[in-house]
VEXMI-924618 format. One record per residue: residue in one letter; x, y, z negated of N, C-alpha, C in turn. Coordinates in steps of 0.05 Angstrom, whole numbers, plus 5000, padded with zeros to 4 digits. Example, Ala and Ser with C-alpha at 12.3 -4.5 7.8 and 13.67 -1.06 7.14 Angstrom:
<segus>
{resn A n.X 5264 n.Y 4886 n.Z 4844 ca.X 5246 ca.Y 4910 ca.Z 4844 c.X 5264 c.Y 4934 c.Z 4844}
{resn S n.X 5257 n.Y 4955 n.Z 4858 ca.X 5273 ca.Y 4979 ca.Z 4857 c.X 5258 c.Y 5001 c.Z 4843}
</segus>
This chain:
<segus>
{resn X n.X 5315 n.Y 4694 n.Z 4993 ca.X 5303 ca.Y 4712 ca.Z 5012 c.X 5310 c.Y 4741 c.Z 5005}
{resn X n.X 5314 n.Y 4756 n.Z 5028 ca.X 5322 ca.Y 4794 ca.Z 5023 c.X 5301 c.Y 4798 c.Z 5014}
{resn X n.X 5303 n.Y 4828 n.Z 5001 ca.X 5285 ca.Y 4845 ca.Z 4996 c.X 5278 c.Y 4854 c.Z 5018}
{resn X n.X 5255 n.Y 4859 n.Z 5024 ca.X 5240 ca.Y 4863 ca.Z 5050 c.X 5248 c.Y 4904 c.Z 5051}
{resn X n.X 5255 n.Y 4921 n.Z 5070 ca.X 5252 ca.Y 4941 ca.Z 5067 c.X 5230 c.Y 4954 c.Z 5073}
{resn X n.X 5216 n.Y 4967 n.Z 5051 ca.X 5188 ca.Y 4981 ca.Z 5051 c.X 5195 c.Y 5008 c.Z 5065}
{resn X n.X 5182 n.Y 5014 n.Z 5087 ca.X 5181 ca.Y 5043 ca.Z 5104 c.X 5144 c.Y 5057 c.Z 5093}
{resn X n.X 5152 n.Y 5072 n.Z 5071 ca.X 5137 ca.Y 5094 ca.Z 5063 c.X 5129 c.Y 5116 c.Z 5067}
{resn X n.X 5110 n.Y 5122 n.Z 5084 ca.X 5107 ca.Y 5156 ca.Z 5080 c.X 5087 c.Y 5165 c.Z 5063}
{resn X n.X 5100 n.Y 5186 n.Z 5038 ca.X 5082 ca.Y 5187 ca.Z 5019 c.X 5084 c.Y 5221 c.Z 5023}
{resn X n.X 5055 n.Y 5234 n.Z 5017 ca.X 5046 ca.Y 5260 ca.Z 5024 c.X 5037 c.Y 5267 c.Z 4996}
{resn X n.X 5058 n.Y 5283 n.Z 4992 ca.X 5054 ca.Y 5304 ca.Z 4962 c.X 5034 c.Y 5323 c.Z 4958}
{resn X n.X 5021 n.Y 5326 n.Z 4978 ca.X 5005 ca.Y 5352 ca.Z 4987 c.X 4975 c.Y 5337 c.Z 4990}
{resn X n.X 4963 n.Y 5316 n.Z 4992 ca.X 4946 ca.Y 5303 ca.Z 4995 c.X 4919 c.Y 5303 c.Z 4981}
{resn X n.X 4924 n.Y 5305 n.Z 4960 ca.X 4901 ca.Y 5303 ca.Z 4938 c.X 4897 c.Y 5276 c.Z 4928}
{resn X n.X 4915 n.Y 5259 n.Z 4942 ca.X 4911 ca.Y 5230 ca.Z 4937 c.X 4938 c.Y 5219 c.Z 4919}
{resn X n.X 4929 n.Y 5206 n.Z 4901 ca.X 4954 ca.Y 5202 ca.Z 4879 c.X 4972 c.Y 5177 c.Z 4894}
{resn X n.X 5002 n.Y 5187 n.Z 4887 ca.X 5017 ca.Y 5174 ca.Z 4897 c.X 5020 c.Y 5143 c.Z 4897}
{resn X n.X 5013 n.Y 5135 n.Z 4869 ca.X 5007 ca.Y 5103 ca.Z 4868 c.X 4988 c.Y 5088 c.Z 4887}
{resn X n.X 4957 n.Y 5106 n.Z 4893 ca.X 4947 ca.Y 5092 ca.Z 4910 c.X 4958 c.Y 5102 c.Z 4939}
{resn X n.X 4966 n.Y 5116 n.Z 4942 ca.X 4981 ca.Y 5119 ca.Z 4974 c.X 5002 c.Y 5093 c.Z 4979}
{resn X n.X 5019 n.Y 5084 n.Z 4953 ca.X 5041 ca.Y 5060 ca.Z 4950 c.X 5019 c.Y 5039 c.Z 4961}
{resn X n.X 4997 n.Y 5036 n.Z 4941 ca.X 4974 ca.Y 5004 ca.Z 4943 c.X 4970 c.Y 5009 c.Z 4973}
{resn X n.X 4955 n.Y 5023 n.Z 4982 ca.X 4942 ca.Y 5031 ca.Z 5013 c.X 4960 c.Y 5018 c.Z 5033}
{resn X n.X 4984 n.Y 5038 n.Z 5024 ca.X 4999 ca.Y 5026 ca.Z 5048 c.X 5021 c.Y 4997 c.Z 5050}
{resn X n.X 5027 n.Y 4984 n.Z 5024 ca.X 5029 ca.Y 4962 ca.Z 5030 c.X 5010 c.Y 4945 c.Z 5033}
{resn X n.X 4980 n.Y 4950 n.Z 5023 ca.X 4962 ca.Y 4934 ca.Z 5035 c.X 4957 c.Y 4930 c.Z 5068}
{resn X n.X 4964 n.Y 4962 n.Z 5085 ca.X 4961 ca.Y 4958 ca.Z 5102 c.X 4984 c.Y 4945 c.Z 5117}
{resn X n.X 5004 n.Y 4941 n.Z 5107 ca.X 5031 ca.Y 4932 ca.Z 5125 c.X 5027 c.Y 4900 c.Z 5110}
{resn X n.X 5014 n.Y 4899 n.Z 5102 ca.X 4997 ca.Y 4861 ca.Z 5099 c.X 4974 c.Y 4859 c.Z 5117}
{resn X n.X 4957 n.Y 4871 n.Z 5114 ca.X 4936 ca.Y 4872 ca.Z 5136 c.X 4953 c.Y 4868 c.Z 5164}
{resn X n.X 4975 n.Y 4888 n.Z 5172 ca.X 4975 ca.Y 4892 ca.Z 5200 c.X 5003 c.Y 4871 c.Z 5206}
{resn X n.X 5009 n.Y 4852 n.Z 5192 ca.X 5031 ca.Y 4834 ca.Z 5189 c.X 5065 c.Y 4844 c.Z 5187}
{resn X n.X 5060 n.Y 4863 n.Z 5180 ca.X 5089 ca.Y 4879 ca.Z 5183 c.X 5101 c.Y 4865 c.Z 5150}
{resn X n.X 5092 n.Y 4862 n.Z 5124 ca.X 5093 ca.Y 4839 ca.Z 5106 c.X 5082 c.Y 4825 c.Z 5111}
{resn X n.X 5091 n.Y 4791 n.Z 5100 ca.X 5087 ca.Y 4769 ca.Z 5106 c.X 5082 c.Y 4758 c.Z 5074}
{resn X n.X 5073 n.Y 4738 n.Z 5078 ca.X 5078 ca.Y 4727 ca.Z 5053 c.X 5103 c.Y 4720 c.Z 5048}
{resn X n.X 5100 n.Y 4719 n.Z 5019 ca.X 5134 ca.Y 4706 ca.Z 5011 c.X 5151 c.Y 4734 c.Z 5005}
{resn X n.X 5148 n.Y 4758 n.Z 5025 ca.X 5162 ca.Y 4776 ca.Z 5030 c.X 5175 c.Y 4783 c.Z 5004}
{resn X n.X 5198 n.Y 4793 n.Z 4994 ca.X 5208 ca.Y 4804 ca.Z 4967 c.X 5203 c.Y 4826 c.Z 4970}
{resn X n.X 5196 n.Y 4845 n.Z 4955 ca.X 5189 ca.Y 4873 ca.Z 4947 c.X 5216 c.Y 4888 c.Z 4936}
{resn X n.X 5221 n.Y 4909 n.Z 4938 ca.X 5240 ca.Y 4918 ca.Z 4916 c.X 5231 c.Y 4922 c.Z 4886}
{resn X n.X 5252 n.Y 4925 n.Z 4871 ca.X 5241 ca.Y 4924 ca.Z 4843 c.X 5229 c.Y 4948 c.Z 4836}
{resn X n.X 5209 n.Y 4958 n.Z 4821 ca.X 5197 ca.Y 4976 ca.Z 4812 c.X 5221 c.Y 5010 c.Z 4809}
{resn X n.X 5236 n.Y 5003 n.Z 4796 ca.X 5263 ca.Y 5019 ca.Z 4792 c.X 5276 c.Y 5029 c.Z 4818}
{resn X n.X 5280 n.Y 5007 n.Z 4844 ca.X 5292 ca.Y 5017 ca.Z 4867 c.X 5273 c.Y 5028 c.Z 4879}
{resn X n.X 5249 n.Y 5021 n.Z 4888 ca.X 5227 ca.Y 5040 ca.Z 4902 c.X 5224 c.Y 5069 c.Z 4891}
{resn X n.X 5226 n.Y 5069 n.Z 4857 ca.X 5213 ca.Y 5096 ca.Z 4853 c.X 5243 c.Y 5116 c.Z 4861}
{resn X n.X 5261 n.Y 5101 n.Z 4856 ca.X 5286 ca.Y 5121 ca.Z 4868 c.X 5292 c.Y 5123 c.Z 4897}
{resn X n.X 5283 n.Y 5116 n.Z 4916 ca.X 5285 ca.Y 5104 ca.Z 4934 c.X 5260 c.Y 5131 c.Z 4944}
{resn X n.X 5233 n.Y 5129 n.Z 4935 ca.X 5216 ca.Y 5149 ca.Z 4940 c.X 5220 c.Y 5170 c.Z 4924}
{resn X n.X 5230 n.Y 5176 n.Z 4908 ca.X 5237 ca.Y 5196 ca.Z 4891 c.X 5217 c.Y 5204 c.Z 4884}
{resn X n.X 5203 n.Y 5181 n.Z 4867 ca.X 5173 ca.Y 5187 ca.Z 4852 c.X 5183 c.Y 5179 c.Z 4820}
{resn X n.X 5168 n.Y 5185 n.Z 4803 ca.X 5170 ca.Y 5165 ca.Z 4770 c.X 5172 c.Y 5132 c.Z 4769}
{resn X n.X 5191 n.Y 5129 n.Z 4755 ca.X 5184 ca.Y 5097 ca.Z 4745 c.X 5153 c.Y 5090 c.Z 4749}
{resn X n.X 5141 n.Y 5107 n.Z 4728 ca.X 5118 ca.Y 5090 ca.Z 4727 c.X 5095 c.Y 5094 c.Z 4749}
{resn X n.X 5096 n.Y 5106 n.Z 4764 ca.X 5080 ca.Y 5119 ca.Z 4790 c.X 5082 c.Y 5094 c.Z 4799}
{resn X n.X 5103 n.Y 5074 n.Z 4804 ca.X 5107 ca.Y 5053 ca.Z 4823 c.X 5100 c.Y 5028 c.Z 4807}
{resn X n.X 5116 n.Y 5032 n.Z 4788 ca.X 5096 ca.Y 5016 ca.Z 4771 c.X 5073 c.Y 5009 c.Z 4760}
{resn X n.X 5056 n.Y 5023 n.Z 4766 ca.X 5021 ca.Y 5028 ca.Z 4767 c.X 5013 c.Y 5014 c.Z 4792}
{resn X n.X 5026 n.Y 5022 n.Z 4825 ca.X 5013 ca.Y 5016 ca.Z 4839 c.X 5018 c.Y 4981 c.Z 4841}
{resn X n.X 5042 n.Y 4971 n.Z 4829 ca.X 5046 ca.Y 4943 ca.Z 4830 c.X 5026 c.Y 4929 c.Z 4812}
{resn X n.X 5029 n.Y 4943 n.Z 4793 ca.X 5003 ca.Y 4922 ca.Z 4769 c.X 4979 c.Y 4930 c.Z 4783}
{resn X n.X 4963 n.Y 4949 n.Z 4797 ca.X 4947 ca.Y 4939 ca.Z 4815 c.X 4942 c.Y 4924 c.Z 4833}
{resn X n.X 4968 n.Y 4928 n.Z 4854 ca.X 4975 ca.Y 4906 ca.Z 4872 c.X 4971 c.Y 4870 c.Z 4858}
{resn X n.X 4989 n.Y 4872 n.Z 4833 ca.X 4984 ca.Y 4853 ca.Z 4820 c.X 4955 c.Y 4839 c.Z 4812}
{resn X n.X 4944 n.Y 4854 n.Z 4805 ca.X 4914 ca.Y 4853 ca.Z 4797 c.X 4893 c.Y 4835 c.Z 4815}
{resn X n.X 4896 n.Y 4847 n.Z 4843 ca.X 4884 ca.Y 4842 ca.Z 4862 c.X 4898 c.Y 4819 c.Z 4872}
{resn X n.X 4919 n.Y 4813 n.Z 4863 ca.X 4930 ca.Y 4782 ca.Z 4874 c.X 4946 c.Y 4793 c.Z 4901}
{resn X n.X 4952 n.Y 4802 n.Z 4910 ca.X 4973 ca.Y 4815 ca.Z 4932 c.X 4998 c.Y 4809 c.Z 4929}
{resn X n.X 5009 n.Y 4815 n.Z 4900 ca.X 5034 ca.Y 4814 ca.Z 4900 c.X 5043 c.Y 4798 c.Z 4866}
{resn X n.X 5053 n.Y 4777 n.Z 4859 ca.X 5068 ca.Y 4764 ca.Z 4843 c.X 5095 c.Y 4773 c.Z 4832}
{resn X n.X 5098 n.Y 4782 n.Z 4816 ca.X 5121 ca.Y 4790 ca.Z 4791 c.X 5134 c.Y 4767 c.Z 4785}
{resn X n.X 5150 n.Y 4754 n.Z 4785 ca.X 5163 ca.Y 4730 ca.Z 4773 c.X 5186 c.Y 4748 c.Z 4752}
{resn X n.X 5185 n.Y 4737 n.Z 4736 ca.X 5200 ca.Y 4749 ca.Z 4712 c.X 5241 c.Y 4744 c.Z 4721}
{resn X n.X 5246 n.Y 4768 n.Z 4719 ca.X 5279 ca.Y 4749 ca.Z 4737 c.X 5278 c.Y 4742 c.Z 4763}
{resn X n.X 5262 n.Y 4738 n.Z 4775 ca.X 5266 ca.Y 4740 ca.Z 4803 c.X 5255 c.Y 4752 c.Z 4825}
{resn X n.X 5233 n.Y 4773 n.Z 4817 ca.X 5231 ca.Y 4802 ca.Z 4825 c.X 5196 c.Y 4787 c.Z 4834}
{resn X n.X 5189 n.Y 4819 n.Z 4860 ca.X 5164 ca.Y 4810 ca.Z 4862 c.X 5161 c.Y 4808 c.Z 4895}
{resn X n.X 5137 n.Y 4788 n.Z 4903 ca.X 5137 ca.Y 4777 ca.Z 4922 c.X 5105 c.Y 4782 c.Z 4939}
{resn X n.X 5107 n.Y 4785 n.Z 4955 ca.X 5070 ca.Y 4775 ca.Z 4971 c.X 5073 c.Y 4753 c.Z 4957}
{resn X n.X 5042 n.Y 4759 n.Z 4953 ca.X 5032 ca.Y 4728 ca.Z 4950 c.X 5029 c.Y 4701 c.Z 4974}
{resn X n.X 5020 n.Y 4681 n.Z 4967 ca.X 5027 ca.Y 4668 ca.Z 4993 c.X 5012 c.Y 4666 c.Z 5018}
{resn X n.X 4980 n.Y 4660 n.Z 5001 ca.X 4958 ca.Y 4663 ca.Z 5016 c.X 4932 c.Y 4678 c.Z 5007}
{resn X n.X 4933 n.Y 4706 n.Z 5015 ca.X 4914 ca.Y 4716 ca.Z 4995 c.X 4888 c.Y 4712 c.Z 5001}
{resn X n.X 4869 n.Y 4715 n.Z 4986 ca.X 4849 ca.Y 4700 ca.Z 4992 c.X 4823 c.Y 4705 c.Z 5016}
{resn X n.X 4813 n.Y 4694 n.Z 5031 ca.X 4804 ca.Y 4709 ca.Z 5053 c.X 4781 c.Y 4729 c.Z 5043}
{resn X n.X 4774 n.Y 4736 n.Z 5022 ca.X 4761 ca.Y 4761 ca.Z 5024 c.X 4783 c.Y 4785 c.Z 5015}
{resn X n.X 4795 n.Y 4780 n.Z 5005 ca.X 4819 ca.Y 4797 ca.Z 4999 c.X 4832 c.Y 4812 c.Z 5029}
{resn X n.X 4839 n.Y 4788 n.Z 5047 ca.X 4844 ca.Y 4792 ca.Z 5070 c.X 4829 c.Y 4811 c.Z 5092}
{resn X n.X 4800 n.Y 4804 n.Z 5083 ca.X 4787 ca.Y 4819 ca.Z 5099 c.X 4776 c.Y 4845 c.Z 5091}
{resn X n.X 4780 n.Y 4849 n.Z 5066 ca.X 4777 ca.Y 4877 ca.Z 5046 c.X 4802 c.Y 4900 c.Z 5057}
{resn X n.X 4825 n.Y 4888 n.Z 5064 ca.X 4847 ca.Y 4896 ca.Z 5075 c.X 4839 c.Y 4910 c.Z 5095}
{resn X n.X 4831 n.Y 4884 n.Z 5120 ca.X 4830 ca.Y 4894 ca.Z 5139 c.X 4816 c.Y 4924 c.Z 5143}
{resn X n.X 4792 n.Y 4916 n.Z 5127 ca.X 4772 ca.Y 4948 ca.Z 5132 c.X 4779 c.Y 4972 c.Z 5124}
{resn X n.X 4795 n.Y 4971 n.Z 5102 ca.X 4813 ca.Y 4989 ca.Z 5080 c.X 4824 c.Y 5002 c.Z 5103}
{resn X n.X 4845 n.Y 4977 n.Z 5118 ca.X 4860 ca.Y 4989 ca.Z 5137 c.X 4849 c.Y 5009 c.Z 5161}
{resn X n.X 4822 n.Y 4997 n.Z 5167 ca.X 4813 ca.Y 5008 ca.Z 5194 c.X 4803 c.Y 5032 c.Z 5181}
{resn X n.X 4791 n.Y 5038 n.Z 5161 ca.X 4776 ca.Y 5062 ca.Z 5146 c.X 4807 c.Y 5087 c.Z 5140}
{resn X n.X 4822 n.Y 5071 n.Z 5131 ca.X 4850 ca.Y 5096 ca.Z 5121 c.X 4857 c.Y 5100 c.Z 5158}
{resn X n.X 4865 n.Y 5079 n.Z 5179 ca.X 4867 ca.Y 5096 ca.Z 5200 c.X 4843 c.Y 5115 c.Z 5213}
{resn X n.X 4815 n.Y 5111 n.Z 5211 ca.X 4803 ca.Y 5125 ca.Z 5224 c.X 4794 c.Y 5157 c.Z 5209}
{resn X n.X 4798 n.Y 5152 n.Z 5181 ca.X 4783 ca.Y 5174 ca.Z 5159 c.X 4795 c.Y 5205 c.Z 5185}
{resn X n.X 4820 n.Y 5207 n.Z 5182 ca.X 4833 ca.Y 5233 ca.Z 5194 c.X 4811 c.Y 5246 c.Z 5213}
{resn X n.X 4806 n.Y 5225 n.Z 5236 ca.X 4795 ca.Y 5227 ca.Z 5258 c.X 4770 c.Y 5236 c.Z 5253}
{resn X n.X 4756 n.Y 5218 n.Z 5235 ca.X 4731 ca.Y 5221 ca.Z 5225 c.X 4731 c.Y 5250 c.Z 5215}
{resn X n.X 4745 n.Y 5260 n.Z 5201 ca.X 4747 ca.Y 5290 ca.Z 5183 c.X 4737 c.Y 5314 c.Z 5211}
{resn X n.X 4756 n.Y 5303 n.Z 5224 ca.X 4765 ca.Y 5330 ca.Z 5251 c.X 4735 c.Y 5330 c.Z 5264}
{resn X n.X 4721 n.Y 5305 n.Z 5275 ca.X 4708 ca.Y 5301 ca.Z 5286 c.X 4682 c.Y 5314 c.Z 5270}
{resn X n.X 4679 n.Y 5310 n.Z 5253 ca.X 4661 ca.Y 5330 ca.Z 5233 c.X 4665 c.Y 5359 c.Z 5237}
{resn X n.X 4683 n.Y 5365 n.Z 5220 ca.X 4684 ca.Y 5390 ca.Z 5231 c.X 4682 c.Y 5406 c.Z 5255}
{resn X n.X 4691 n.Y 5402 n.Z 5274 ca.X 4686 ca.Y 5400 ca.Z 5304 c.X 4653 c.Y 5410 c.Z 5308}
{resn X n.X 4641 n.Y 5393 n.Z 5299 ca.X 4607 ca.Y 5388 ca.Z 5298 c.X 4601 c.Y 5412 c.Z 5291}
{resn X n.X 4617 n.Y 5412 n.Z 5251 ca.X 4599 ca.Y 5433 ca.Z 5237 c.X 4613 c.Y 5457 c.Z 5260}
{resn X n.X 4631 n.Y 5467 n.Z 5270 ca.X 4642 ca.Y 5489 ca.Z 5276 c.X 4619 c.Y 5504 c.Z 5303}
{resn X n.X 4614 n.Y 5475 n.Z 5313 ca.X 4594 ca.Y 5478 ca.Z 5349 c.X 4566 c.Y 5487 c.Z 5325}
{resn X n.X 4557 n.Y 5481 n.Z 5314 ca.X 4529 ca.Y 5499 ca.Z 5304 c.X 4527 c.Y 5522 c.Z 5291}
</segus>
């Protein structure tokens, strides 16, 4: 199977460290089926050059990924989705996902408020 190509947008300017911007958003491109299981990842080395971040920046966010059972390392034959992650996993995603798309909105919409009093 290819290496799946990961479409990243990572914001230097954020306040949010770049490893979990990596976790976030391939969790969310699992959540929203854009990865599949099985999918191949690139190797730790091609992503960080690829994002023009550190080795180990990417490497952090995979042994998390890893952690949480998302994604499988096979030694020599790179790393993969897992196959079936487990349904609370799945649904931890989901909310992750709905919370990282609405937070922005949520910000503006606040302020907005505080600005009207």
């Amino acid at each position: 199977m290819p290496t799946k190509k990961l479409t990243l947008q990572l914001d230097f300017h954020s306040g949010l460290p770049i490893y979990t911007q990596i976790v976030d958003q391939i969790q969310s491109q699992l959540a929203n089926g854009i990865l599949k299981p099985g999918d191949q990842l690139p190797t730790v080395r091609a992503l960080a050059e690829e994002l023009r971040v550190n080795f180990n920046t990417v490497a952090r966010a995979y042994r998390m990924l890893d952690e949480i059972r998302i994604i499988s390392t096979q030694q020599g034959r790179g790393t993969y989705i897992t196959e079936i992650p487990p349904p609370e996993v799945t649904e931890k995603l989901r909310k992750e996902s709905l919370e990282a798309l609405t937070q922005p909105f949520a910000w503006v919409s606040q302020s907005e408020r505080s600005a009207k009093w």
